[in-house]
FIVEX-10598 format. One record per residue (C-alpha): z, x, y. Coordinates in Angstrom, 3 decimals, padded with zeros to 6 digits. Each point is the difference from the previous one (the first is absolute). Layout:
<atoms>
zz Z xx X yy Y;
...
</atoms>
This chain:
<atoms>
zz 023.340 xx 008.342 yy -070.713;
zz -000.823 xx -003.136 yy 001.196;
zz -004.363 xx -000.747 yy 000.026;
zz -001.058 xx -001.643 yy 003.187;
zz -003.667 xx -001.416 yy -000.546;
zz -002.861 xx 001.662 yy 002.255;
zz -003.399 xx -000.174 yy 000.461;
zz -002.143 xx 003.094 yy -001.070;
zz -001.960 xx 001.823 yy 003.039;
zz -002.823 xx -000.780 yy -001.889;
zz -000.038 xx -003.869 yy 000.291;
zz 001.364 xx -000.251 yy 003.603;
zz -002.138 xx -001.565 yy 002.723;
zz 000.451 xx -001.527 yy 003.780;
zz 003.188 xx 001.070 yy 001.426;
zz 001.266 xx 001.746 yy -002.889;
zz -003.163 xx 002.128 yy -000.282;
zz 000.389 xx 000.868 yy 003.952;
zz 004.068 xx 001.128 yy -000.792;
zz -000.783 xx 001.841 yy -002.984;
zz -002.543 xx 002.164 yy 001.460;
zz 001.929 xx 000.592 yy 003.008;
zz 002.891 xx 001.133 yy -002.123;
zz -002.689 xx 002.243 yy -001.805;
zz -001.683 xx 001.231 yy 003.272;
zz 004.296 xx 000.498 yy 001.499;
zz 001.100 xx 001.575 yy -002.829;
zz -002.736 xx 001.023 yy -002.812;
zz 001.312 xx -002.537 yy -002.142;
zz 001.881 xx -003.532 yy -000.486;
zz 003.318 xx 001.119 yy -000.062;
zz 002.134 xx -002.765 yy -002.729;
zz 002.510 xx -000.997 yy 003.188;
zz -003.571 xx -001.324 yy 001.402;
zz -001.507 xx -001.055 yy -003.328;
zz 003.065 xx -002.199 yy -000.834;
zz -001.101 xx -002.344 yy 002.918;
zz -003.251 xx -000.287 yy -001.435;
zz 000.472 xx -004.141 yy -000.645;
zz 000.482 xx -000.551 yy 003.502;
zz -002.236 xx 002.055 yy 001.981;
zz 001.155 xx -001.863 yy 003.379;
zz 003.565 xx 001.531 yy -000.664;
zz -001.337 xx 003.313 yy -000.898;
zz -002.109 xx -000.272 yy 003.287;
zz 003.104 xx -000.977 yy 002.464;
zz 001.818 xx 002.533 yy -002.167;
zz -002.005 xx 003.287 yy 000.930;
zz -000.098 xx -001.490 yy 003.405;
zz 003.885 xx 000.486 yy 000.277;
zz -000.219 xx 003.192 yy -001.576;
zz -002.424 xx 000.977 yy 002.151;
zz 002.313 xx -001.115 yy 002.958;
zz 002.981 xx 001.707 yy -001.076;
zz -001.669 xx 003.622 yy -000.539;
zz -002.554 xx 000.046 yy 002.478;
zz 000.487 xx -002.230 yy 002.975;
zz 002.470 xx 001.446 yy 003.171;
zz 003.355 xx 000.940 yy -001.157;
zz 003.116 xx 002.257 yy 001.172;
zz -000.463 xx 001.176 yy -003.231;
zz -002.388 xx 002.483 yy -001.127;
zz -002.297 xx -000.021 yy -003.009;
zz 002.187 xx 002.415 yy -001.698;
zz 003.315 xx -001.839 yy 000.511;
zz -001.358 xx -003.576 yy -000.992;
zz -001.971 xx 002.025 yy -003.072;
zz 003.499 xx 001.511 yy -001.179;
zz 001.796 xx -003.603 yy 000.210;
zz -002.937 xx -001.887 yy -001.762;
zz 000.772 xx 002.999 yy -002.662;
zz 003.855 xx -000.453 yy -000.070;
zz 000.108 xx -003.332 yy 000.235;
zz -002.265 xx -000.125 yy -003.588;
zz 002.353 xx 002.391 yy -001.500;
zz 002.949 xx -001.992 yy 000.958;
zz -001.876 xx -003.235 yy -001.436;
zz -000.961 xx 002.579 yy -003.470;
zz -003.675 xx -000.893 yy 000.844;
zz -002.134 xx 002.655 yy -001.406;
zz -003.434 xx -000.372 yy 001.470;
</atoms>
């Protein structure tokens, strides 16, 4: 498996800091699709924006139906997180 460099919770400040906690606060931890973007918190930032937008804002779809295709669409991709 490839190793992608990261920066430990424990030495993150600014930006970073702010993302990580949120994830932490979101989700009870810093789940590793989050962590990964840990050497650019500005893309982690715009990236839980649009993942905010696409399960929470207005939709014909409900929560359920865009849950199940976020799931499908990892299995299809053989993501396991």
């Amino acid at each position: 498996m490839p190793h992608i460099e990261q920066i430990p919770l424990s030495e993150a400040d600014g930006l970073l800091k702010n993302q990580f906690d949120a994830a932490i606060a979101r989700a009870g931890r810093v789940w590793n699709i989050v962590h990964v973007m840990s050497l650019n918190a500005t893309v982690m930032e715009a990236s839980m924006g649009l993942y905010r937008a696409l399960m929470f804002a207005p939709s014909p779809l409900s929560r359920v139906q865009r849950e199940m295709l976020a799931v499908v669409s990892s299995k299809v991709n053989n993501c396991f997180y």
